[in-house]
N, C-alpha and C positions, 0 to 999 in steps of 0.2 A: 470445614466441610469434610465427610465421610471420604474415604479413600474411594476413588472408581475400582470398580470389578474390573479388570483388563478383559475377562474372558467374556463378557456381555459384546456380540458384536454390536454396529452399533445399529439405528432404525434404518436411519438415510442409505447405510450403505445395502443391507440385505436385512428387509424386515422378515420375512419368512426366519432367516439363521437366527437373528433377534429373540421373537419369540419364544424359538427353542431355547434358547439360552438363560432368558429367564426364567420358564419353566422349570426347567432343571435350576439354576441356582438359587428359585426360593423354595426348594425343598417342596414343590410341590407334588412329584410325582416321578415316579419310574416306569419304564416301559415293560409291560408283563409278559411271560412265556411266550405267548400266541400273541404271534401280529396283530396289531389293533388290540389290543387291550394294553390297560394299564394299571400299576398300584396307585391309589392314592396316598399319600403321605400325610401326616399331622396334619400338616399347612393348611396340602389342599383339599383334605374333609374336616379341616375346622372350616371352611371358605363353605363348602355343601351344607353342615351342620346350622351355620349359620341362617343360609339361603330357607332351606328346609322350615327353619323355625319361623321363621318370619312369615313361610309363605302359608305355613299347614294353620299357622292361626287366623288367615286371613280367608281361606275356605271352610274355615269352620264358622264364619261368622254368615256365610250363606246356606247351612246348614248340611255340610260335606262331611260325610263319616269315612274315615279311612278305614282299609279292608286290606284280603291280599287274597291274590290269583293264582295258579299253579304255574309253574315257566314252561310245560310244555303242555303242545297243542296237538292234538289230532288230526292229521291229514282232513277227513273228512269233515272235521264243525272246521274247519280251517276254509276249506273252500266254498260251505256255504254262501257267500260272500264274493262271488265273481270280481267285482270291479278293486276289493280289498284288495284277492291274491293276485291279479296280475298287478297290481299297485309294491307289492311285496317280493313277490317271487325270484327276483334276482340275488334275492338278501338274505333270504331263507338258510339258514342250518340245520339239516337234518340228522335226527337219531335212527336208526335203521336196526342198530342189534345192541344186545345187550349179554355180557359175555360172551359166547360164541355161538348165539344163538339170534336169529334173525328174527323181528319182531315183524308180526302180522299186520300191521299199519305203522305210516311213517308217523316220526313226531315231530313236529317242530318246536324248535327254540322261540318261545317268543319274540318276535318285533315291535309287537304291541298287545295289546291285551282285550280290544274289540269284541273279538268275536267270545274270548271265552264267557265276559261278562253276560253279552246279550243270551248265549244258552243258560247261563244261570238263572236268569231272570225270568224266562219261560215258565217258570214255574214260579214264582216269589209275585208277579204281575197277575191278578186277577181281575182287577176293577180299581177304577179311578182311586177308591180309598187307600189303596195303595202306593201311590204315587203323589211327590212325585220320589224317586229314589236318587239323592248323590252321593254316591261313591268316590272315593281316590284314593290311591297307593303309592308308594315308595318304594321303588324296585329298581330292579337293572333289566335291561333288552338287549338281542343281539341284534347286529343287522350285521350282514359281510360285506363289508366298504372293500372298494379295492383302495382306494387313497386315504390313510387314515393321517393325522394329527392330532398331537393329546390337547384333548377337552373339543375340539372344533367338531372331529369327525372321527370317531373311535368303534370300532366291532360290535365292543361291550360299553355301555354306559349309565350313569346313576342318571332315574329320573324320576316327578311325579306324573300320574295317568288318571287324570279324570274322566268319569263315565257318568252320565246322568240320564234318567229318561223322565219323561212329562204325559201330564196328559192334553197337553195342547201346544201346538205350534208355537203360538206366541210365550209361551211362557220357556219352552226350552231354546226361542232364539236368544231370549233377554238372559238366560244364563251365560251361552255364551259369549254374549257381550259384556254381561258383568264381571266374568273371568278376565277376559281381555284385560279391562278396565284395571283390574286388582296386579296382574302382570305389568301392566305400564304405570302404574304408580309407586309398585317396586322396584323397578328396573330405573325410572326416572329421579324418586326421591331418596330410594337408600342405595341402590348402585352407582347414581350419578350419571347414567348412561341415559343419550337423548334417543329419542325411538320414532318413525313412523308407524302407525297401525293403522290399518283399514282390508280389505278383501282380497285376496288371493285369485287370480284370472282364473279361467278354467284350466289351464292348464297347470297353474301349479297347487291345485287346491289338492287336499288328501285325499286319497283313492277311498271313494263309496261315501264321501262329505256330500251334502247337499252345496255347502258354503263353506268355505275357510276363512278364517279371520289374522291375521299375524301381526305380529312387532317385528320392525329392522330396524336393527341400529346398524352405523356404519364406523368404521372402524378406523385408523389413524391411515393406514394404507393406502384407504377410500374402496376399498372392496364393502359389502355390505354383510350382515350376516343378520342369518333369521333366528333371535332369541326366544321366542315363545309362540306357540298357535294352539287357538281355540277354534273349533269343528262345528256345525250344525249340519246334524244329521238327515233331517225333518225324520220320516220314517222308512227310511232307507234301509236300514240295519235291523227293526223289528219284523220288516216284511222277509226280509230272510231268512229270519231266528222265528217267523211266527208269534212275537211278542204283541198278543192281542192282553186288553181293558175292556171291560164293561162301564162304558160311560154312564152320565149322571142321567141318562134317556133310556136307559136300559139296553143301549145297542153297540156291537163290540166294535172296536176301533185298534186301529194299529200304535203303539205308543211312541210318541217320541223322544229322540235323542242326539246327545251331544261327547265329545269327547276333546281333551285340553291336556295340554303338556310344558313344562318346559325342563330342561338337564343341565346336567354338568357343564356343558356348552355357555352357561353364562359366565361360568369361571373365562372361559375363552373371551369373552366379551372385554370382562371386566380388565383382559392382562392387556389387552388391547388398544383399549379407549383411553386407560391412564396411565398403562406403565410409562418408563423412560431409559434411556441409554444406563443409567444404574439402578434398572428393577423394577420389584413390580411398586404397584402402587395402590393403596385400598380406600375407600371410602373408610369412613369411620365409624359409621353405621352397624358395616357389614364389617368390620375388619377382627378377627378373629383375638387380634393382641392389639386394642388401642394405643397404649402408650407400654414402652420397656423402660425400666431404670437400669443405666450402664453404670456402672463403679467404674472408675478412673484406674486404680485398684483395690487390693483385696484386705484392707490394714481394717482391725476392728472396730475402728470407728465410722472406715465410711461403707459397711459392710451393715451397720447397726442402724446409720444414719439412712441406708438405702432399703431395710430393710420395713425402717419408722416409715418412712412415702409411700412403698407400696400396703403396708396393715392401712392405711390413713386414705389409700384411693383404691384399694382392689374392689370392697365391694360399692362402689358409686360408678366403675371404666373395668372393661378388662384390662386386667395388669399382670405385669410381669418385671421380673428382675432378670438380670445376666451378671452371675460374680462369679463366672467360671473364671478360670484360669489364662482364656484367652487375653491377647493384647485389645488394649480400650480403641483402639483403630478396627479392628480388627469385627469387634462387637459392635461398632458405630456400621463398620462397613456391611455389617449381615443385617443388620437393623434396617437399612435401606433395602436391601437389595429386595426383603421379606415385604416390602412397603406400611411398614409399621408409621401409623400416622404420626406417635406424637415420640421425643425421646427427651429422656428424660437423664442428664448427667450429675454424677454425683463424684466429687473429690474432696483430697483434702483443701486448697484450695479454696473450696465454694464451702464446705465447714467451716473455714476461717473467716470466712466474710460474710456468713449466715444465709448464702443462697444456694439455688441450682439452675443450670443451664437447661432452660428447654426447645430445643428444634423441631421444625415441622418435618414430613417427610417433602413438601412438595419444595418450597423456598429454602432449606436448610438453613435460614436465620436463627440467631442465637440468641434468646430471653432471659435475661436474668430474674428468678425471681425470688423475692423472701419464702424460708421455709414453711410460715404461717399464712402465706397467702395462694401455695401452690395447688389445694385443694379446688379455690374458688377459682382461681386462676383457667385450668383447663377447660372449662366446658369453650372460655371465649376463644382458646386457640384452637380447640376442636370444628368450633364453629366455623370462625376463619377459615381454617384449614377445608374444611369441605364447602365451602361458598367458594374458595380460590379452582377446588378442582371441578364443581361443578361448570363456572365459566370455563376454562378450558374447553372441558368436554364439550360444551355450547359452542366455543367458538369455531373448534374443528367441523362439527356436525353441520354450522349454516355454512361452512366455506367450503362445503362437499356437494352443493346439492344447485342441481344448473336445471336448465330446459333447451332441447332439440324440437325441431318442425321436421327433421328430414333425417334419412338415415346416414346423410356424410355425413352431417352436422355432429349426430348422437355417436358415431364410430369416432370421429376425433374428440369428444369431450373425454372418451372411456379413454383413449389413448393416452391422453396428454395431460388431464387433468378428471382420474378417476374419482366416480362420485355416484349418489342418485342425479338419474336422468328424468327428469316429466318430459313425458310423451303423447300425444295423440295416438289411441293405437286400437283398432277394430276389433281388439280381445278374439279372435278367431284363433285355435290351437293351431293349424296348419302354418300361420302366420309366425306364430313366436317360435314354432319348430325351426323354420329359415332365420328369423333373430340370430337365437342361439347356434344355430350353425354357422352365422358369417361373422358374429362377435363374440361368443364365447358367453355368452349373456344371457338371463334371464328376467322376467318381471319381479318386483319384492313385492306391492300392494296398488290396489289400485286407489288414486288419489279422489275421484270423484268418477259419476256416470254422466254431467253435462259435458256435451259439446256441440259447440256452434254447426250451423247445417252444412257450412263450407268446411269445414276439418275435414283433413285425411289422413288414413294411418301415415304414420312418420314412417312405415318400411314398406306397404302394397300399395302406399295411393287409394283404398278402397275405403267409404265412408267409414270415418272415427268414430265409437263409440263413447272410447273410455279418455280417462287422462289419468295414466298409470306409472309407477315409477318403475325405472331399469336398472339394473347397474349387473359391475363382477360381481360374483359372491363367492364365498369358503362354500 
């Protein structure tokens, strides 16, 4: 087995120090100049890179044309949008001068890209022939976090921002359900990560949304975190941009719309759900270096013979070799830490007996196999290998997730055994304000709108609407 990283603290003892620790030791990133922000590193924009590709293919098959927005915004089309900016307004970074000269209106830093699209569109929007229009980008936004952590909660961060508008209700809610949909098939099949999705309460839905829609996964801690959300707008956002269509009746209508995201934040997920006391850990899917070939050392033989495996598997798996100079402990021990799924060892040794040793990252069991059979060989350990981390991930996920009637009951499960909470709960904003002030806690999604006529909210006692999930979150 690979050498332990000493410096990885470990989960049990402080998972917040944890985190950080593996972040920093699989090369994912460094902390940039200004607070909240950060470098991404190789690692972890091969990890985005990755994300990115998988997802810009999968909006393109709803027919999403990427685009790009300017990053700053003008005070004035900025506040068009009443319930947006005080949704925003704490977050806000403002440009004011520009060399030493003080600029006649503010600008802001993007937070999102909302408003500038819908002015664009005031003009590009004439009649339903138009329509319907979906856009999306790949950018960075600012928001000014007072608490930041790399990839959870950062100033600056990488994300995509979908905008769509329709010429009817229904057809711009079914987007954003389909969005949803395309999020949690990603997130569940090639992240491995298990999710809730369903609606957003009124109080935690995005500022100037008709509806919110989200995915939470919840994380080894048992804190919750929200990996992706899709918006429906109805025509919230055209009434304020004026983005009127001449319908197929000849009479003009307001158009609708939708807007969808998800960032950098799933890196956070991902280090989360599978890392372990020695690193991170990747699906294989998504993992930027599926299998590394380590040389035992650097003798021409097994330098040649390591060089024969990867020409023979690079292009079927991303591959890679390691014949630096480092000790083979040493390369074993980075190869974990980086959660490189598969490894692949090569010595003199395994020359002489005509095989090579290959270990998973999750079991570290050791595979002998024939030179001639290693090619066929990996898909079935790949397989394994993510069948093994998906259970995992499954098993933590149901052993996180309980139900309260009452607000002692729901304050001790958060205590003692954190997790999703199902709750009876009258969705009233003034209500979850008290929540979160006496537990620290907020709604993730609401589970369903049935409840019995005798239900009461589990914190006012006042007739139960919803049955909604609770928990901490990052």
């Amino acid at each position: 087995m690979a050498q332990k990283l000493e410096k990885i603290t470990a989960r049990d003892v402080d998972f917040a120090k944890w985190y950080t620790d593996v972040v920093k030791n699989a090369k994912l990133m460094e902390y940039g100049q200004v607070k909240g922000t950060m470098i991404l590193k190789p690692n972890g924009f091969a990890l985005w890179e990755s994300m990115q590709n998988y997802l810009d293919k999968e909006f393109k098959t709803l027919g999403v044309q990427n685009v790009y927005f300017p990053l700053l915004i003008p005070e004035s089309l900025f506040k068009k949008e009443k319930e947006h900016v005080e949704g925003f307004a704490p977050e806000l970074a403002t440009v004011t001068m520009v060399g030493d000269k003080e600029l006649s209106e503010k600008l802001y830093i993007r937070p999102t890209s909302e408003v500038l699209v819908a002015d664009f569109l005031v003009n590009e929007i004439k009649s339903y022939r138009d329509l319907p229009i979906k856009y999306n980008q790949w950018v960075s936004v600012l928001r000014w976090e007072k608490t930041t952590r790399p990839f959870l909660r950062s100033s600056e961060f990488l994300w995509q921002e979908g905008h769509t508008f329709h010429s009817t209700p229904s057809e711009a809610k079914k987007l954003t359900l389909d969005i949803l949909e395309i999020y949690k098939k990603f997130v569940q099949d090639v992240l491995l990560i298990p999710v809730l999705t369903g609606q957003k309460t009124d109080h935690e839905k995005f500022a100037g949304a008709k509806e919110t829609y989200t995915m939470e996964s919840i994380m080894y801690d048992g804190q919750a975190l929200q990996s992706g959300t899709s918006h429906y707008f109805d025509n919230n956002f055209s009434k304020a941009f004026n983005i009127k269509f001449q319908n197929s009746n000849q009479k003009e209508e307001f158009a609708y719309s939708t807007s969808w995201g998800v960032s950098t934040r799933l890196i956070g997920a991902l280090i989360m759900t599978h890392g372990d006391d020695n690193g991170l850990i990747i699906p294989s899917k998504i993992a930027p270096k599926q299998i590394t070939i380590i040389t035992v050392n650097n003798s021409e033989e097994v330098v040649k013979k390591g060089n024969e495996l990867l020409n023979s598997l690079k292009n079927i798996y991303r591959t890679t070799i390691d014949i630096s100079d480092k000790s083979f402990g040493y390369k074993m021990a980075e190869s974990e830490v980086e959660g490189t799924p598969l490894r692949i060892e090569v010595g003199p040794r395994d020359l002489a007996e005509g095989h090579v040793v290959i270990s998973d990252r999750i079991s570290n069991n050791k595979t002998k196999v024939m030179f001639n059979e290693v090619v066929s060989k990996i898909k079935e350990l790949l397989d394994e290998y993510d069948k093994n981390l998906r259970l995992r991930a499954w098993e933590n996920f149901e052993s996180k997730q309980f139900s309260a009637n009452t607000f002692d009951e729901y304050k001790k499960i958060i205590q003692d055994t954190p997790g999703f909470v199902e709750v009876p709960f009258c969705g009233e904003i003034s209500c979850e304000d008290d929540i979160k002030k006496k537990s620290s806690t907020v709604s993730r999604c609401i589970k369903d709108f049935n409840t019995k006529n005798n239900e009461v909210c589990f914190n006012c006692n006042s007739q139960a609407k919803l049955h909604t999930y609770f928990a901490r979150a990052y």
